[in-house]
C-alpha positions as CSV (number, residue, x, y, z in Angstrom):
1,X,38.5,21.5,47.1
2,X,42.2,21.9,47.1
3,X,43.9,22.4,50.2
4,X,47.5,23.7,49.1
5,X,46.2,25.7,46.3
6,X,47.7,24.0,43.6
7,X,45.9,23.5,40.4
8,X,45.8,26.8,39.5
9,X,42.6,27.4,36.7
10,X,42.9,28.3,33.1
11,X,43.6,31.7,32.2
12,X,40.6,33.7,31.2
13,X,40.5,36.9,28.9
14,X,39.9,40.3,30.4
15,X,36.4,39.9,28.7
16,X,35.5,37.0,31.0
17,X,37.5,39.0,34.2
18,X,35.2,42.0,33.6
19,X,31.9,39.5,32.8
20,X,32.6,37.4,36.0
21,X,33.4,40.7,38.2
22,X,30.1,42.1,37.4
23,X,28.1,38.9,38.3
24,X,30.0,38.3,41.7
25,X,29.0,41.8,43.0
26,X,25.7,41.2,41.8
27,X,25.8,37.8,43.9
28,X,27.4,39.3,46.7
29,X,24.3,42.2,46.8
30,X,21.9,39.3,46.8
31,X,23.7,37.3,49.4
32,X,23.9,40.5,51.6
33,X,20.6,41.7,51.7
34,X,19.2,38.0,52.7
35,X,22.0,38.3,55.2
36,X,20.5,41.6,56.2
37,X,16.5,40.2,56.4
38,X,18.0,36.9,58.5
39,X,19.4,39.3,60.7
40,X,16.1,41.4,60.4
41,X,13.4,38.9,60.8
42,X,11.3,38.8,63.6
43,X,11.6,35.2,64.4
44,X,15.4,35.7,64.4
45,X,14.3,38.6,67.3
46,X,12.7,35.9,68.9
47,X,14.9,33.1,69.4
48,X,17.8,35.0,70.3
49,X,16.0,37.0,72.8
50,X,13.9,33.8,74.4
51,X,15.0,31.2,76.9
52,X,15.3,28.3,75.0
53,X,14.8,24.5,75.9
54,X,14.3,20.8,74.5
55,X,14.1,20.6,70.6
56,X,14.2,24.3,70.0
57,X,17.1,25.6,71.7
58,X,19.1,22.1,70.0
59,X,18.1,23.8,66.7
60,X,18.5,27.2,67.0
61,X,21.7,26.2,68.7
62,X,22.9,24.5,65.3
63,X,21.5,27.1,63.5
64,X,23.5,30.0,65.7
65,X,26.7,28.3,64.5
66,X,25.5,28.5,61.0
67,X,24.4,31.9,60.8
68,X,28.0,32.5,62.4
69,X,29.5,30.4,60.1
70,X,27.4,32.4,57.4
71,X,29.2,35.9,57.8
72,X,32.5,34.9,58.5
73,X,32.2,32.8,55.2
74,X,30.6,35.6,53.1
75,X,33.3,38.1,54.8
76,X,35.9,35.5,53.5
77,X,34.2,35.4,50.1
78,X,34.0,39.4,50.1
79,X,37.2,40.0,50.6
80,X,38.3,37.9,48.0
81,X,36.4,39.4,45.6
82,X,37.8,42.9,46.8
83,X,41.0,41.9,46.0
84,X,40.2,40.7,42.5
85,X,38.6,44.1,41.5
86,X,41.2,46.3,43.3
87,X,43.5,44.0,41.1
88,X,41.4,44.4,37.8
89,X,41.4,48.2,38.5
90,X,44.9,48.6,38.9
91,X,45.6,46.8,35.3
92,X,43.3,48.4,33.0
93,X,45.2,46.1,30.4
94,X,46.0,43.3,32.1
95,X,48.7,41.0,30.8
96,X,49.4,37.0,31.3
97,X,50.7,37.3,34.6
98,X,48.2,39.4,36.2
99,X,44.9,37.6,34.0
100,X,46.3,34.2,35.8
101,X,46.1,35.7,39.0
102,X,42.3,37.3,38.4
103,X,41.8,33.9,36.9
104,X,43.1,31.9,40.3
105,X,41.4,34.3,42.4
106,X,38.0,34.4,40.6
107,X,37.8,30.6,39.4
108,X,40.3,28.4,41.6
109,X,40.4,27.6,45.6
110,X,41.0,31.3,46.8
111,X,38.3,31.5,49.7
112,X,39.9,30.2,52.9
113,X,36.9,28.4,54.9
114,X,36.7,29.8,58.8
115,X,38.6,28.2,61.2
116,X,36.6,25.4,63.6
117,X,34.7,24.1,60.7
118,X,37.3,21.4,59.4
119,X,36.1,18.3,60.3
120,X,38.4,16.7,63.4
121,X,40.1,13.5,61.6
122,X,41.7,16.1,59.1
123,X,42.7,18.4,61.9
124,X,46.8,18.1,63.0
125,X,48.5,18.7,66.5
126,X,48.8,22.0,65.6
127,X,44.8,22.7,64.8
128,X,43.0,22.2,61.6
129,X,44.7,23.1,58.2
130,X,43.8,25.7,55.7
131,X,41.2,25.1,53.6
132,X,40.6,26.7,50.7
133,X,37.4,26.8,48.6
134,X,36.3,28.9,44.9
135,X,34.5,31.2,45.3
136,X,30.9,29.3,43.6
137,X,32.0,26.7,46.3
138,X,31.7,29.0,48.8
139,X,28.2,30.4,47.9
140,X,27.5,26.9,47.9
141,X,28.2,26.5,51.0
142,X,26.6,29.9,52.3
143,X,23.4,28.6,50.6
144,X,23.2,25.3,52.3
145,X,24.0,27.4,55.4
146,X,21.6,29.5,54.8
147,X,18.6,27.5,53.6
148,X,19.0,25.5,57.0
149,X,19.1,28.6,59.4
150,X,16.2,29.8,57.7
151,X,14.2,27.0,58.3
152,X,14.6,26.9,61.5
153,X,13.7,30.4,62.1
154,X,10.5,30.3,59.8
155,X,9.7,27.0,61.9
156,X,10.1,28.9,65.6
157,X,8.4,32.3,64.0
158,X,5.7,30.0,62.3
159,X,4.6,28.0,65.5
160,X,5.0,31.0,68.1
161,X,2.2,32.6,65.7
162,X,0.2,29.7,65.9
163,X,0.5,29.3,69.5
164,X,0.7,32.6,71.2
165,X,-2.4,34.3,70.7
166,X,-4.4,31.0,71.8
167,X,-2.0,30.9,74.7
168,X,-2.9,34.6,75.6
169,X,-6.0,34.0,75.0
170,X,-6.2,31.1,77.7
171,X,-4.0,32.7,80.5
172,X,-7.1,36.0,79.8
173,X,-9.3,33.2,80.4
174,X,-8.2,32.2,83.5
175,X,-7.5,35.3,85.1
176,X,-11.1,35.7,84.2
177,X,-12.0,33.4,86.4
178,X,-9.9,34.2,89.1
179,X,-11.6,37.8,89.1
180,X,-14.6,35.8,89.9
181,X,-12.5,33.8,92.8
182,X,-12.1,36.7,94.0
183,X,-15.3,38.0,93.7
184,X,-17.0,35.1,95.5
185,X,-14.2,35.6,98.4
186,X,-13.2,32.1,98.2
187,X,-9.3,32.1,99.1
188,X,-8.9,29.0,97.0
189,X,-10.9,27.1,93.5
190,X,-9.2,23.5,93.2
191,X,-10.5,23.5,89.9
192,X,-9.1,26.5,88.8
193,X,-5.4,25.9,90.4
194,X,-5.3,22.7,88.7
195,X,-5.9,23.9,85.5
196,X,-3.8,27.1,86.4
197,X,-0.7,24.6,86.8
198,X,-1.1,23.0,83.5
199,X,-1.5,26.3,82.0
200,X,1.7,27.1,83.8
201,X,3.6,24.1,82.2
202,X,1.8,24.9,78.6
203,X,2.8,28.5,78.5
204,X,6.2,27.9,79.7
205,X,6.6,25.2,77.2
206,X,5.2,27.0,74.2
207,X,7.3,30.1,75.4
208,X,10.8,28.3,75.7
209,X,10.3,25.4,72.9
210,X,7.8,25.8,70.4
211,X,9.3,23.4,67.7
212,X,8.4,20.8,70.6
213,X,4.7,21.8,70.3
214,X,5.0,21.0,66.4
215,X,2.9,18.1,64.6
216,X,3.7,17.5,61.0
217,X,4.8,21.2,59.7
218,X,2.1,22.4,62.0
219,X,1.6,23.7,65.6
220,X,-0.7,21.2,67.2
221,X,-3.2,23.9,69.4
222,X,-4.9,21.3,70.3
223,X,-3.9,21.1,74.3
224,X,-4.7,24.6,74.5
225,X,-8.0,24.6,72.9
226,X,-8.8,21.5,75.3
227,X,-7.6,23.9,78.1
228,X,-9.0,27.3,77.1
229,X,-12.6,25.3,77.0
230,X,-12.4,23.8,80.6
231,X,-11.4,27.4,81.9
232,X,-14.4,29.0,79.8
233,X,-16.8,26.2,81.3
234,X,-15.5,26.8,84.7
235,X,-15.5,30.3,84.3
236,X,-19.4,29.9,83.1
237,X,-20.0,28.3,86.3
238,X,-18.3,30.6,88.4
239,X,-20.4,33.5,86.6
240,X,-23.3,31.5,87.5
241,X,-22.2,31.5,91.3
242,X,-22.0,35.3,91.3
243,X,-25.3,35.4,89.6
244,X,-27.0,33.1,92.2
245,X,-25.3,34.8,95.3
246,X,-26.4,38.4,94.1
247,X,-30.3,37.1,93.6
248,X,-30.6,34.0,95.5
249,X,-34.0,34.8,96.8
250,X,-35.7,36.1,93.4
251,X,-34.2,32.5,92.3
252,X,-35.9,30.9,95.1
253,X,-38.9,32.4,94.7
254,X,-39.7,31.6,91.3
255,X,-38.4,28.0,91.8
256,X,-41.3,27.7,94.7
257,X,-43.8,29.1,92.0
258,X,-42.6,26.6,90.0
259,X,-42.9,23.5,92.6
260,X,-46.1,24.5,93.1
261,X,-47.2,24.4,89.6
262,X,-45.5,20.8,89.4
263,X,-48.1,19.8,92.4
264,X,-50.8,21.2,90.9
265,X,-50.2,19.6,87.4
266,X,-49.7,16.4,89.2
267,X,-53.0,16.8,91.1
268,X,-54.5,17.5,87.6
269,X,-52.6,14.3,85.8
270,X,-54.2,12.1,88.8
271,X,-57.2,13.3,88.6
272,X,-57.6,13.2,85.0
273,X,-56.5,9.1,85.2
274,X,-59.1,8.6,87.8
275,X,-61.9,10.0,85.2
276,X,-60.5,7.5,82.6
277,X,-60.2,5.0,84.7
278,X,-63.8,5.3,86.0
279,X,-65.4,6.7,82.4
280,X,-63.1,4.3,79.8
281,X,-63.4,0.9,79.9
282,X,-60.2,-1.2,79.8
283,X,-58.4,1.8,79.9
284,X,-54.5,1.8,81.4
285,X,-53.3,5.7,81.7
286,X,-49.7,6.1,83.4
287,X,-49.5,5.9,87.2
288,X,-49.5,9.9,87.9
289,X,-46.0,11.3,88.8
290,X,-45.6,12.7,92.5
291,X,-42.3,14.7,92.5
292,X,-43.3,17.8,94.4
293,X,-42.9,16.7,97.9
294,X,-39.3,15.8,97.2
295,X,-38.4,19.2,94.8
296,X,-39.7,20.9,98.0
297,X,-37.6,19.0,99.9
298,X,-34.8,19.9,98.5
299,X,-36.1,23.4,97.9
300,X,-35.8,24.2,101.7
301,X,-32.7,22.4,101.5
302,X,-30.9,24.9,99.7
303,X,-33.0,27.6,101.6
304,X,-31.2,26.4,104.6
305,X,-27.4,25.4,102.9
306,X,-27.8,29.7,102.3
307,X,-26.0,31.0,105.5
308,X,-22.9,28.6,104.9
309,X,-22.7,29.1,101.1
310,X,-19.9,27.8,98.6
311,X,-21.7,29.4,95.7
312,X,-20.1,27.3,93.1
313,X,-21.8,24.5,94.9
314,X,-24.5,25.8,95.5
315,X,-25.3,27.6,91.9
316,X,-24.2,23.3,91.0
317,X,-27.6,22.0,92.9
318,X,-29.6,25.1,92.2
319,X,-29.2,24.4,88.8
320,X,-29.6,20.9,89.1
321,X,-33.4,21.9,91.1
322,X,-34.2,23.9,88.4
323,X,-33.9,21.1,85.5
324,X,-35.7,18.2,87.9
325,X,-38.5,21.0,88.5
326,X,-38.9,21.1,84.5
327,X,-39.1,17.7,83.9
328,X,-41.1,17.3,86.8
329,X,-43.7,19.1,85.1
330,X,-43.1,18.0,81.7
331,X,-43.7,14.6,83.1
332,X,-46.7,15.7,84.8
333,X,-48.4,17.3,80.9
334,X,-47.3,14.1,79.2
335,X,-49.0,12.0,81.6
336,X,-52.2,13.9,81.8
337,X,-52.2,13.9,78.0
338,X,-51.7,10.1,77.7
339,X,-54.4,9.8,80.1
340,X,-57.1,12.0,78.4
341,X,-56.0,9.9,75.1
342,X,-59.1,7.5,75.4
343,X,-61.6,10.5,76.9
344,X,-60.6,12.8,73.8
345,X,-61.2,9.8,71.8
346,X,-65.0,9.0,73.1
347,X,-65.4,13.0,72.5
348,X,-64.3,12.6,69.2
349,X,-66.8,10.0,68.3
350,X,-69.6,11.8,70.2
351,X,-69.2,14.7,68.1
352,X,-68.7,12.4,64.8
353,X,-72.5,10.8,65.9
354,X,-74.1,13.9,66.1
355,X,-72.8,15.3,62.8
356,X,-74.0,12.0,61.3
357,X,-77.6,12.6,62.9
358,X,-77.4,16.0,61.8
359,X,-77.3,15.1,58.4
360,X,-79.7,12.3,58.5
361,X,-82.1,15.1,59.1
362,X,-81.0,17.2,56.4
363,X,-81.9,13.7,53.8
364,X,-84.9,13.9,55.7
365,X,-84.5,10.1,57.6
366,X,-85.1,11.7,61.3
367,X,-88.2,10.2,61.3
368,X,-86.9,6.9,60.4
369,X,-87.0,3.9,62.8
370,X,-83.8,2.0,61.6
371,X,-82.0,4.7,61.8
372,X,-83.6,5.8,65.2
373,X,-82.5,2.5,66.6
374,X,-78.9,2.5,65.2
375,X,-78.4,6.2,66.6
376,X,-79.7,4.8,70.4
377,X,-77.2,2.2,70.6
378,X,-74.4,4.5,69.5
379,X,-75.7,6.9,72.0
380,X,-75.7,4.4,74.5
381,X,-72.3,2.7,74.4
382,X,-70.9,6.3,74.2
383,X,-73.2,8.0,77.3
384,X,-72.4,4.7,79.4
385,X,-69.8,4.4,81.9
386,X,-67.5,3.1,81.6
387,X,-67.4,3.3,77.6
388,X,-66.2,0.6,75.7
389,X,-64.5,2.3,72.5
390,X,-64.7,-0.4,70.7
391,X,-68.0,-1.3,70.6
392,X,-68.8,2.4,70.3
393,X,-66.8,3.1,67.5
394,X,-68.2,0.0,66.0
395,X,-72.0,1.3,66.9
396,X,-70.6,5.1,65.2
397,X,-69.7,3.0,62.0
398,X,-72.9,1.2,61.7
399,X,-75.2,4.1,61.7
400,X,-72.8,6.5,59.9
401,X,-73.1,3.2,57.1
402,X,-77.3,2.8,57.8
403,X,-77.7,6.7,56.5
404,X,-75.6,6.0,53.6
405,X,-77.9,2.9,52.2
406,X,-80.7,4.8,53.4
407,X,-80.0,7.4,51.5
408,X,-79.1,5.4,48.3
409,X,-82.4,3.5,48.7
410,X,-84.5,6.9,48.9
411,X,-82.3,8.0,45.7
412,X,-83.1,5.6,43.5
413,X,-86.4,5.7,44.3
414,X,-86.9,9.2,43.3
């Protein structure tokens, strides 16, 4: 760039005047109208009509000055070119003299750059000189100027998009669940004002300085997912406070039904042991479960806690009855089932020996002593108590194996 002007460019012909007139205005056009849908784009709208902090008012502050910078440039650059066509129309054949001054104008240092952008150790006393720059170097400059506003204002737009909606969508969330605050008449939720703070500081934060919230090209969401979530849980729990305070007694009922059928399953589960233990010899069935004094217990606990109710607490150890009272009595099937294990299995092989006798009959052995005998001492060790499985299942073998020979032996006989 040449400050004083000097230097002045060859001459061109009134052929290359005309040709580099017509592409200018075609520049210009192009520059304007991207000037225009800067000016124009909604993130643009945005910054300048948000209360910026941190990172993003820095940059948009930078970029402010460039898009300033931008116009005056562009006017600078407009204005030359103005003059070089009002020139070019006045000479319709332009001689020597006025072909080196379209030449100067269109190819040499004829753009003076806006004042303040001179860089301070080539300013004077008496402010920064005059610097002059062609006219590509200007739309050079205007590009670079450009290109980095832009960016900015796709970045802010960009990350607001990503981070609004989620944002409204929390603060819905938690006036959700204030409604429900309300609902339940309790003047204050500690949960819900702590999380109200931090969703305070996140919405003020994503509202004033989104480029802050920004992780690698891309708004990180991830705080107010993690946020949204605890108000939706808490908000679940509130619901389920309402729910508990408008049919506390139906709830009660059905949760003393259900104690009840704990007791009697565990009645059942004990007395199902004891026939094992008195009917299976060497058998070990689970000690029987005996939960339902203490889930009435706390039962009539909770009856009482009624009159002074904080429902969230409350709908907190209802709840927490309700899933003891269910394992309670899955406890109670799962021990009666482990305990009729060995009697199910003595049943089996009752039923097994008097299939086998059934078809001794139909071989036509009934009447046969050895197989008489073998079918007593099955019968015995499986009618005897207590039974020893073992020695029944062996006794169950050894007759189902005497039919079999039996019946071979009368086969090959025949």
């Amino acid at each position: 760039m040449d400050e004083s002007g000097a230097g002045a460019a060859a001459p061109m012909s009134r052929e290359g005047v005309d040709h580099a007139l017509a592409g200018l205005r075609d520049e210009r056009d192009r520059i304007s109208a991207s000037l225009l849908e800067l000016e124009r784009h909604d993130g643009r709208r945005l910054l300048d009509g948000a209360d910026l902090t941190g990172e993003t008012w820095r940059r948009w502050d930078e970029a402010r000055a460039r898009i300033a910078l931008l116009w005056k440039l562009f006017d600078a650059y407009g204005r030359v070119l103005e003059a070089a066509a009002a020139l070019r129309a006045a000479h319709p054949r332009p001689g020597t003299a006025v072909l080196d001054e379209l030449s100067a104008l269109l190819t040499g240092p004829s753009v003076e750059v806006p004042g303040g952008e001179v860089p301070l150790e080539r300013r004077t006393l008496l402010g920064p000189p005059r610097e002059r720059v062609t006219l590509d170097e200007a739309v050079r400059m205007m590009e670079t100027a450009y290109e980095r506003s832009a960016e900015v204002v796709a970045a802010a737009d960009a990350a607001w998009s990503a981070l609004l909606v989620p944002l409204e969508e929390t603060e819905e969330a938690w006036r959700a669940a204030a409604r429900l605050v309300r609902e339940l008449q309790d003047l204050r939720d500690a949960e819900l004002d702590r999380l109200g703070r931090e969703l305070t500081a996140i919405g003020r934060l994503t509202r004033t300085d989104p480029l802050s919230l920004v992780r690698d090209g891309r708004a990180d969401t991830s705080r107010l997912d993690r946020l949204r979530g605890a108000l939706e849980r808490r908000h679940a729990e509130l619901a389920e406070a309402v729910a508990l305070r408008d049919a506390f007694d139906e709830r009660a009922a059905r949760l003393a039904e259900r104690v009840a059928a704990v007791a009697e399953a565990e009645e059942g589960a004990a007395a199902v042991r004891d026939r094992a233990l008195l009917r299976i010899e060497g058998a070990d069935p689970p000690e029987p479960p005996d939960h339902a004094a203490g889930l009435r217990e706390r039962l009539g606990e909770l009856t009482a806690a009624r009159g002074r109710a904080d429902w969230t607490a409350l709908a907190g150890r209802v709840a927490d009855l309700e899933r003891a009272v269910d394992q309670a009595l899955e406890l109670a099937h799962r021990t009666r089932r482990l305990s009729e294990e060995p009697l199910g299995r003595r049943d089996e092989l009752r039923g097994r020996l008097e299939a086998y006798r059934a078809k001794a009959a139909r071989l036509g052995l009934a009447e046969d002593d050895g197989l008489a005998r073998a079918y007593e001492t099955a019968r015995d060790a499986l009618w005897t108590a207590p039974c020893d499985l073992r020695r029944a299942a062996d006794a169950v073998t050894d007759y189902q194996r005497a039919i079999r020979a039996r019946a071979r032996e009368a086969g090959s006989r025949r």
